[in-house]
C-alpha positions in Angstrom: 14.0 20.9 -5.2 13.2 24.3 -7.0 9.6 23.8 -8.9 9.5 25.3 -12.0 6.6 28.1 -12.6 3.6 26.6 -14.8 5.0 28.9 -18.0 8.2 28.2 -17.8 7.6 24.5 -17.0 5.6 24.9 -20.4 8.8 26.1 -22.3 11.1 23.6 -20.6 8.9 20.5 -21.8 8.2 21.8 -25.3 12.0 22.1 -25.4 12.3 18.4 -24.0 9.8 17.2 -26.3 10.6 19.1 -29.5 14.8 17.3 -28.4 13.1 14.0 -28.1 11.4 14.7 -31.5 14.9 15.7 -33.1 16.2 12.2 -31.8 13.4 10.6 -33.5 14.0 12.4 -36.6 18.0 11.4 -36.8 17.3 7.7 -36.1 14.3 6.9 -38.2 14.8 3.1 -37.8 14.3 3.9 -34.2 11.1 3.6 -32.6 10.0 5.5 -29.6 7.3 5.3 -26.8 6.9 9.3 -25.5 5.1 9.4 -22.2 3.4 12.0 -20.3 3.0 11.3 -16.8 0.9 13.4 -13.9 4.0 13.4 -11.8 5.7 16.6 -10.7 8.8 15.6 -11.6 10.7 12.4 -12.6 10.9 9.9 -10.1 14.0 9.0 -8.8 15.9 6.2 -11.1 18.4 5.0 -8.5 16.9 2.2 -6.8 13.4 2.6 -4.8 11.4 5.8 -6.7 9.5 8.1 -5.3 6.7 9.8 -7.1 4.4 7.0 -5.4 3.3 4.0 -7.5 3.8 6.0 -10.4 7.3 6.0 -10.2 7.4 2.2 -10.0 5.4 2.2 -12.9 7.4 4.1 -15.4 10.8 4.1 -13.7 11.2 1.3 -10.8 10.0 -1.8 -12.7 11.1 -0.9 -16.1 14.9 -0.5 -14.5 14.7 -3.0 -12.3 13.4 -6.4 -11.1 12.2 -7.4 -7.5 12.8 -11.0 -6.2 9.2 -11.1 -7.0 7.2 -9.5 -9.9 3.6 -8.3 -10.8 2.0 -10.2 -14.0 0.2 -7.5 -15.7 -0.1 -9.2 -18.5 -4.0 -9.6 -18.5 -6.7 -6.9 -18.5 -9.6 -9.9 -17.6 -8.3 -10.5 -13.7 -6.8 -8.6 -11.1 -3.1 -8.4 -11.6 -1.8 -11.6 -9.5 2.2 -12.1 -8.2 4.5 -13.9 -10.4 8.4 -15.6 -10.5 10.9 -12.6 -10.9 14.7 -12.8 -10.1 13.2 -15.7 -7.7 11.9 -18.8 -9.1 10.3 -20.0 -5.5 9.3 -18.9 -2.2 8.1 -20.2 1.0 7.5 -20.3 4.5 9.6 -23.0 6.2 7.3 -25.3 7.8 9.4 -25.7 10.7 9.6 -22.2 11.3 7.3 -19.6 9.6 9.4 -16.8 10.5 11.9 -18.1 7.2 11.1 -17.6 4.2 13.3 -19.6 1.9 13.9 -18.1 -1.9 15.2 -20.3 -4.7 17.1 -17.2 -7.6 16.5 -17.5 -11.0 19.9 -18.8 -12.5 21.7 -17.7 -15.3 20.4 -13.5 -15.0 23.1 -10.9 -15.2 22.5 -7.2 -14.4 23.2 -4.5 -18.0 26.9 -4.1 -16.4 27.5 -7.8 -17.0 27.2 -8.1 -12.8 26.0 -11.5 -11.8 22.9 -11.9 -10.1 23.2 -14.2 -7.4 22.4 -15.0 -3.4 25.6 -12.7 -2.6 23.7 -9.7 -4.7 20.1 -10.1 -3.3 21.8 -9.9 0.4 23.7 -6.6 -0.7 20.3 -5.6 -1.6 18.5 -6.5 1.2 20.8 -5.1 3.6 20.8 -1.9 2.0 17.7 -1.2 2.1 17.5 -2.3 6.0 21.0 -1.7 7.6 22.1 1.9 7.8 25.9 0.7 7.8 25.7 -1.4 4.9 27.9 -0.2 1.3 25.2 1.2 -0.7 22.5 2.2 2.1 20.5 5.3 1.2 18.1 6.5 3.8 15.6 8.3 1.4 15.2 4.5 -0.2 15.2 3.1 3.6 12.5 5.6 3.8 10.3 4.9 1.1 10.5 0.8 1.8 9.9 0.7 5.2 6.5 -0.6 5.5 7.6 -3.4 3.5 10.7 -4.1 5.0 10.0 -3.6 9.0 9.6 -6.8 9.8 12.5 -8.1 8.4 15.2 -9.6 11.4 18.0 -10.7 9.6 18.7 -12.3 5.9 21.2 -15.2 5.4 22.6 -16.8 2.7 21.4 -20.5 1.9 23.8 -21.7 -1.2 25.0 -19.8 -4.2 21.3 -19.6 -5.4 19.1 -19.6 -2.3 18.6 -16.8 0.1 16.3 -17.2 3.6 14.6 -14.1 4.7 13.8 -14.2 8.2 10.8 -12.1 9.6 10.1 -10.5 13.3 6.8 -12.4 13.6 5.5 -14.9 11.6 3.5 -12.9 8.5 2.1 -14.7 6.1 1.5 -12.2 3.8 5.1 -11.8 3.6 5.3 -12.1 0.0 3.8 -9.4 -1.2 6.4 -6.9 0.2 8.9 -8.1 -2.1 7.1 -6.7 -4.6 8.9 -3.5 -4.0 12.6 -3.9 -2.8 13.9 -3.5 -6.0 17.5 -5.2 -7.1 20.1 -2.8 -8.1 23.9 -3.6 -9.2 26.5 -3.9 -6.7 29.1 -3.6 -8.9 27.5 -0.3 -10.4 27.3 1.0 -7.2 30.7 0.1 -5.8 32.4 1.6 -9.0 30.2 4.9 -7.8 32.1 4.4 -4.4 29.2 3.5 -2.6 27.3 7.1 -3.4 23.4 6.6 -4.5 24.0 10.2 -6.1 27.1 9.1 -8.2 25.5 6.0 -9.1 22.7 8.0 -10.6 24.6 9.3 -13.3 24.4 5.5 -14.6 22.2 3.1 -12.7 22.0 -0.9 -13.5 19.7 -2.6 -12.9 18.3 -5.9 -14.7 14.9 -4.7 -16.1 13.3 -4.9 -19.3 15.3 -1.2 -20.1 18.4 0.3 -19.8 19.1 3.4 -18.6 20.0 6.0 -21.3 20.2 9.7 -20.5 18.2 12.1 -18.0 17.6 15.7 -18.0 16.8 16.8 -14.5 13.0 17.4 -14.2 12.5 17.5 -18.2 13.0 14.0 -19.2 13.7 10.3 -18.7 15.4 7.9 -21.6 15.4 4.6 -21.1 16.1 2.2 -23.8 15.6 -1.5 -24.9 17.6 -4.1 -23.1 17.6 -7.1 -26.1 19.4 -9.6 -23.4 16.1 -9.1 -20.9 16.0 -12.4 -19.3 12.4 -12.6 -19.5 12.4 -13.2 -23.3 8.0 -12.7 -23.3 8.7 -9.6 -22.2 11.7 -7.7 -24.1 10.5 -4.3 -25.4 8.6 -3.9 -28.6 10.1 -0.6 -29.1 13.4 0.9 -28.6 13.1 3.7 -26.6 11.1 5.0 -23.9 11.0 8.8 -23.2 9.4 9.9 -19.8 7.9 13.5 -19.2 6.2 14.7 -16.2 3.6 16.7 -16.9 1.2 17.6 -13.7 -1.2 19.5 -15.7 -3.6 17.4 -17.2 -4.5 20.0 -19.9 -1.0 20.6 -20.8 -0.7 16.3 -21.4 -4.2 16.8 -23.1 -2.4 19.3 -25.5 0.8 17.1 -25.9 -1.0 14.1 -27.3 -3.2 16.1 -29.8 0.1 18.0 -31.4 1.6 14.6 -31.6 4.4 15.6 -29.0 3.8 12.6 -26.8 2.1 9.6 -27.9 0.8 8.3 -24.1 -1.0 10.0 -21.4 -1.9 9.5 -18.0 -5.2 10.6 -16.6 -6.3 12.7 -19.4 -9.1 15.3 -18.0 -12.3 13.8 -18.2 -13.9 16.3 -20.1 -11.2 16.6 -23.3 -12.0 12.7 -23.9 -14.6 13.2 -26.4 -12.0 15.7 -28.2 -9.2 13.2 -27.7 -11.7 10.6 -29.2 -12.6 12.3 -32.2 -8.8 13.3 -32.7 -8.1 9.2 -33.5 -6.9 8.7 -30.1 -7.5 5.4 -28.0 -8.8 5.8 -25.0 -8.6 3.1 -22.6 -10.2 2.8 -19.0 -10.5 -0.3 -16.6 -11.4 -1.0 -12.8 -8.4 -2.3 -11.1 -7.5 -2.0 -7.4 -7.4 1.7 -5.6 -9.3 4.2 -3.8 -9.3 8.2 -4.1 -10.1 8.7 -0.2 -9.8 10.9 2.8 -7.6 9.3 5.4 -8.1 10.6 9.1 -6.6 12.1 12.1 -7.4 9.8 15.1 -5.0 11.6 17.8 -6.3 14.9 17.5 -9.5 17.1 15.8 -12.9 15.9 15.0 -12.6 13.0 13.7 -11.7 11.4 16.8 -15.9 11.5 16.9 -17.3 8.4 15.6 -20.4 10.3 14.5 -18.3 13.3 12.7 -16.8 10.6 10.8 -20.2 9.0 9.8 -21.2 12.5 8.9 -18.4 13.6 6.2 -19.4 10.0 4.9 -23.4 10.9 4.7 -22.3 13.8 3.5 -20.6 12.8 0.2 -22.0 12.4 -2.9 -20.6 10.0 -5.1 -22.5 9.6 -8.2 -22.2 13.3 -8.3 -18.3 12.9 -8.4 -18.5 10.2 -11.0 -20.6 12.5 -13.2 -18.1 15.0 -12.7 -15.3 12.8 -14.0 -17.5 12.0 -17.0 -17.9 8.0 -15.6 -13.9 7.5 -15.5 -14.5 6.7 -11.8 -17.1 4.5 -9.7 -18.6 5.3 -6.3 -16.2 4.3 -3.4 -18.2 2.2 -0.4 -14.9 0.6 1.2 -11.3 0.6 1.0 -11.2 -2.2 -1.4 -13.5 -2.1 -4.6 -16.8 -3.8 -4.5 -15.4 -6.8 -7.0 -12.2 -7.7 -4.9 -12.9 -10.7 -2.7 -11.8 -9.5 0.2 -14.3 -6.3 -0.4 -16.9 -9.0 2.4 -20.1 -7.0 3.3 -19.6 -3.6 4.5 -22.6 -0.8 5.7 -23.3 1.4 3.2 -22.6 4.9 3.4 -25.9 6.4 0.9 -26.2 9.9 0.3 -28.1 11.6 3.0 -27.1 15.3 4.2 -29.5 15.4 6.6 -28.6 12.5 8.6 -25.0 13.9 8.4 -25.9 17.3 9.8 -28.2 15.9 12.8 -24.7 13.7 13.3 -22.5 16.7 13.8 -24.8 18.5 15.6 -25.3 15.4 17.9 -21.3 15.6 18.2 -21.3 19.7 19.0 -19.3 20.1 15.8 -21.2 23.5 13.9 -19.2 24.8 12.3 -16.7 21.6 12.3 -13.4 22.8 11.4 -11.0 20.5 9.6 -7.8 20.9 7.6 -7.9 18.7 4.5 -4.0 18.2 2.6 -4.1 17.9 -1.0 -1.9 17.4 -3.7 -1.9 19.0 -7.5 -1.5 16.1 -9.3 0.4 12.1 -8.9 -0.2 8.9 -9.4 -3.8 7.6 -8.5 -5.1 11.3 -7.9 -7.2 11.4 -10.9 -8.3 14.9 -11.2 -7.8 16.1 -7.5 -8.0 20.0 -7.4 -11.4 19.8 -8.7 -13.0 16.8 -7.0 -11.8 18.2 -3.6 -13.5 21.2 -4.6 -16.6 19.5 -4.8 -16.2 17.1 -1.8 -15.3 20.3 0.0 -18.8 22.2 -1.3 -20.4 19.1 -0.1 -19.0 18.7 3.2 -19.8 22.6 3.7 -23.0 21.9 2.6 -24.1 20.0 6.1 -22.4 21.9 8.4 -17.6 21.4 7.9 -16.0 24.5 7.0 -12.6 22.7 5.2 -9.6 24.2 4.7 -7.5 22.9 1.7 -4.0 22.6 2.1 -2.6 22.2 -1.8 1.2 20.6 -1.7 3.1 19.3 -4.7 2.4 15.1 -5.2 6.2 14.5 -3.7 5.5 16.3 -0.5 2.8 14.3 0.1 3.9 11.0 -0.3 6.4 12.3 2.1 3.3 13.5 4.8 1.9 9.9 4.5 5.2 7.9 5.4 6.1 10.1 8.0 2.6 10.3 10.2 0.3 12.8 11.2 3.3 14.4 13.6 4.7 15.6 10.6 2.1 18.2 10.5 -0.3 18.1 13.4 -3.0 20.7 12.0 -4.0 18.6 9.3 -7.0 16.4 10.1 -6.7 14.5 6.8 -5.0 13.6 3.3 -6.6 12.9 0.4 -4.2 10.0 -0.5 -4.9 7.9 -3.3 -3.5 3.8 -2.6 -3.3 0.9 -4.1 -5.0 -2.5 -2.7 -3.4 -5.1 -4.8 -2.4 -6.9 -2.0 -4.5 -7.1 1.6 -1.2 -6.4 3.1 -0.5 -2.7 2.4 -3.8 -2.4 0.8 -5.8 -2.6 4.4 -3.8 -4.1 7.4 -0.8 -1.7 7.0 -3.3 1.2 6.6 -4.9 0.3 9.5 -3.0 -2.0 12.4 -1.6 -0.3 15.2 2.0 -2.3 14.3 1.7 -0.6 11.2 1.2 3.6 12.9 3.7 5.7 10.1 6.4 5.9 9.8 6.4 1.6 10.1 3.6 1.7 7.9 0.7 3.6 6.3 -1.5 4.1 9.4 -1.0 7.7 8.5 -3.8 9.1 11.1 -2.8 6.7 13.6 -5.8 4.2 13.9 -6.5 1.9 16.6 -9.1 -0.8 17.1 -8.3 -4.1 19.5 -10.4 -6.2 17.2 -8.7 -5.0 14.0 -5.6 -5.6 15.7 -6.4 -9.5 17.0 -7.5 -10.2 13.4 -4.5 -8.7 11.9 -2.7 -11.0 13.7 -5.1 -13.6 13.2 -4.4 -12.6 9.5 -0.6 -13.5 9.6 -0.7 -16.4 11.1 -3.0 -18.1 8.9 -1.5 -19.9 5.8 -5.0 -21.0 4.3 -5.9 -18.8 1.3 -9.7 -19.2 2.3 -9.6 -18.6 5.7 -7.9 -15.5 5.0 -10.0 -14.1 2.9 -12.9 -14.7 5.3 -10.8 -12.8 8.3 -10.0 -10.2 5.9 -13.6 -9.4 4.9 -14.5 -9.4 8.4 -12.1 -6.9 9.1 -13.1 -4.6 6.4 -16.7 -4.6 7.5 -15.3 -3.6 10.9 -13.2 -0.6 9.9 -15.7 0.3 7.2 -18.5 0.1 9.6 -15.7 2.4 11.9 -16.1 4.9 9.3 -12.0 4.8 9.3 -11.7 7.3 6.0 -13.9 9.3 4.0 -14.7 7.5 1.6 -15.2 8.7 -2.0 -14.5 7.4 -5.6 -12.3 4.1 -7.0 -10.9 5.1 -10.4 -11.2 3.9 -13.8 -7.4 4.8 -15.0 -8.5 6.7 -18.2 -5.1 6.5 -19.9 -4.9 8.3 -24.3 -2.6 6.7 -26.1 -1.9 7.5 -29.9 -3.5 5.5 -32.9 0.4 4.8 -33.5 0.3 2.6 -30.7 -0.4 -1.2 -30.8 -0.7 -3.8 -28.2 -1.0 -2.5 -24.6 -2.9 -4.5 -22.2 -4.3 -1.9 -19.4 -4.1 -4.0 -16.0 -6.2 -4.3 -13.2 -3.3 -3.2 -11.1 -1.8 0.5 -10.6 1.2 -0.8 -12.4 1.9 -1.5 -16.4 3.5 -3.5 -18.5 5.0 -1.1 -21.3 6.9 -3.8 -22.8 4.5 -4.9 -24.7 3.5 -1.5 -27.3 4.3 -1.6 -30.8 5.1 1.6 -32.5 3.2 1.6 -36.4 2.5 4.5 -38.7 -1.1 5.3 -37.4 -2.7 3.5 -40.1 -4.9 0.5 -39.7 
């Protein structure tokens, strides 16, 4: 795609925003949720978004329903796993490699298309089998990690559906999370093309699909008949804008153009505050890291990994995001239970230069790929300026490689082949789940493109309690293997590791009733549009 220059991107948003304020205008009775997000542009609406876990946020689960749903419904516990278009799943005890789903009855997509065992194997095979109606490779792309170990799906009865896995994984459920059910009939009637489908997709979400401008703005609306009758918008309309620039979102809010924003810059929140706004903030599952080469450069060396680790500075960071963020230790936040008991990475520049002068590394040359803005990337161009002064500051000489949020979510599927010069990313993730939260970052199964082993890590032990990990069915035990294998990778020094945010989000004094989530994902549903007043 063509990017827009920052004025002109300026112009086409006040022009998106000034129509969506015209529409509000002409239907007074209406009431409507305007969102800015960080995202470059809006993430794709037909089926599996990109954008990262933003786009499933404002776009993929507000269309659309997976067989199994987040409940982000509470801000006091981390967001847990919950009954969507299936009712029931489990492992067969005969065989662990089938998992058997029981649908939810009754559901119909917004076309009036039934949901059923026939649609969720449409789905399924779409998203796995490059001959199947309907198959899109860029959604084949994006699903992969949680889809590679699926051998074959069957159908069980009208309502029942068995999944069948490669090897037995018993943290199966948490990939279906993401394959996200779209219409077959919807698609058929667009003769099998994703791109003519686009112009109306159908899903069976909490909103309908209403109108799109091409990289100015997403309208979603309402859907009354939302089988989930807890969760049937508040509002009536939902208008998404991307917005990368955090000081253009800042500006939004305060000239009441938009009434939500993502990752607001730290240091307009007192202004935001005194201007009425809400400002919310919570710790929830993620990490703002620096994910490492292991076939080639530097970081191949044990001890120049311990070093870029000595070398960082965390509180320093968190005082540059005015406290939105906390000090990163580990992959997984220190209040996750599967966090276990991890060394320490302290401050200490000293010990990091004596380590890369041990490894004959001065200068030590790396290549660090970073992105402008996205999902999870809080406020990146200036904290990698700082992790960058404070790397220098012992001995690295970085490069920064700035890409757009899109092209980097791209890097991270595809592997470190996809650009060979880079010795890291600073990729945000999620760790919701221990399944693509740590093993798939890290098992050798799991090397990108199968998974999110981006620098192609690879540790016998990891592996042998990886598998340990998927053939275990007791929750305890799991989390005890787990643990252990975070102290390993941590005590590995497998990424850089650097902050876990806060998700500062500004949302209007005209909004009521959002719940923030521990989990990167929302529940919009909820927000009730008033006057302002209290």
């Amino acid at each position: 795609m063509q990017y827009l220059t920052k004025p002109l991107r300026a112009a086409v948003i006040a022009l998106a925003i000034g129509a969506a304020a015209v529409d509000c205008d002409a239907a007074q009775a209406e009431t409507v949720v305007r969102v800015a997000m960080t995202a470059g542009d809006i993430p794709d609406w037909t089926g599996q978004p990109d954008q990262g876990a933003e786009g499933y946020r404002f776009v993929g689960y507000q269309l659309y329903d997976a067989l199994i749903n987040w409940d982000l419904s509470r801000s006091d516990r981390e967001a847990t796993l919950r009954p969507g278009l299936a009712t029931k799943w489990y492992a067969d005890p005969n065989d662990r490699t089938r998992w058997v789903f029981e649908l939810r009855q009754g559901v119909k997509y917004h076309d009036g298309c039934p949901w059923n065992a026939d649609s969720a194997l449409w789905n399924l095979k779409r998203l796995t089998d490059e001959k199947a109606p309907g198959f899109s490779l860029p959604h084949f792309a994006r699903i992969r990690s949680r889809t590679s170990n699926i051998a074959r799906v069957e159908k069980v009865d009208d309502n029942t559906i068995a999944i069948y896995t490669k090897t037995v994984e018993s943290l199966f459920p948490w990939n279906m999370t993401s394959p996200l059910m779209i219409s077959p009939c919807a698609m058929e009637k667009a003769g099998n093309d994703p791109k003519a489908y686009g112009a109306k997709p159908v899903g069976t979400g909490p909103y309908k699909f209403a109108s799109v401008v091409p990289h100015e703005r997403l309208e979603l609306v309402k859907n009354a008949d939302y089988w989930d009758k807890d969760r049937i918008p508040k509002h009536d309309r939902l208008v998404l804008l991307p917005m990368p620039e955090a000081s253009t979102r800042t500006a939004a809010i305060l000239s009441g153009q938009v009434d939500f924003v993502e990752a607001p810059s730290p240091d307009t929140i007192p202004t935001l505050k005194k201007a009425g706004m809400n400002i919310v903030t919570l710790s929830y599952p993620h990490n703002w890291d620096y994910t490492l080469n292991f076939q080639r450069g530097p970081f191949k060396d044990l001890r120049v990994r311990q070093a870029a680790n000595y070398a960082i500075n965390r509180d320093e960071i968190v005082d540059l995001l005015a406290g939105t963020a906390i000090a990163g230790y580990g992959i997984f936040t220190p209040d996750q239970k599967w966090f276990g008991h991890p060394i320490k990475y302290g401050y200490d520049p000293k010990k990091a230069a004596a380590l890369l002068k041990e490894a004959g590394c001065l200068p030590c040359n790396i290549k660090v790929a970073i992105s402008t803005s996205g999902s999870g990337q809080m406020q990146p161009l200036p904290m990698n300026e700082l992790v960058k002064a404070q790397l220098e500051a012992v001995g690295f000489k970085v490069e920064l490689v700035v890409m757009d949020w899109n092209a980097m979510v791209d890097l991270n599927l595809k592997g470190w082949q996809k650009d060979p010069s880079l010795d890291a990313v600073n990729i945000s993730l999620f760790t919701s789940d221990p399944a693509n939260g740590l093993i798939k970052t890290i098992a050798t199964t799991y090397r990108a493109p199968q998974g999110w082993n981006w620098g192609w890590y690879q540790n016998a032990e990891v592996d042998k309690i990886s598998d340990a990990v998927n053939q275990t069915f007791d929750e305890d035990e799991q989390t005890k293997l787990i643990q252990k294998m975070h102290e390993i990778v941590v005590g590995d020094a497998v990424r850089v590791f650097i902050a876990h945010d806060l998700n500062p989000r500004a949302l209007s004094p005209r909004l009521k009733g959002f719940v923030q989530a521990q989990s990167w994902f929302q529940d919009l549903t909820p927000i009730v549009v008033t006057d302002g007043k209290k």
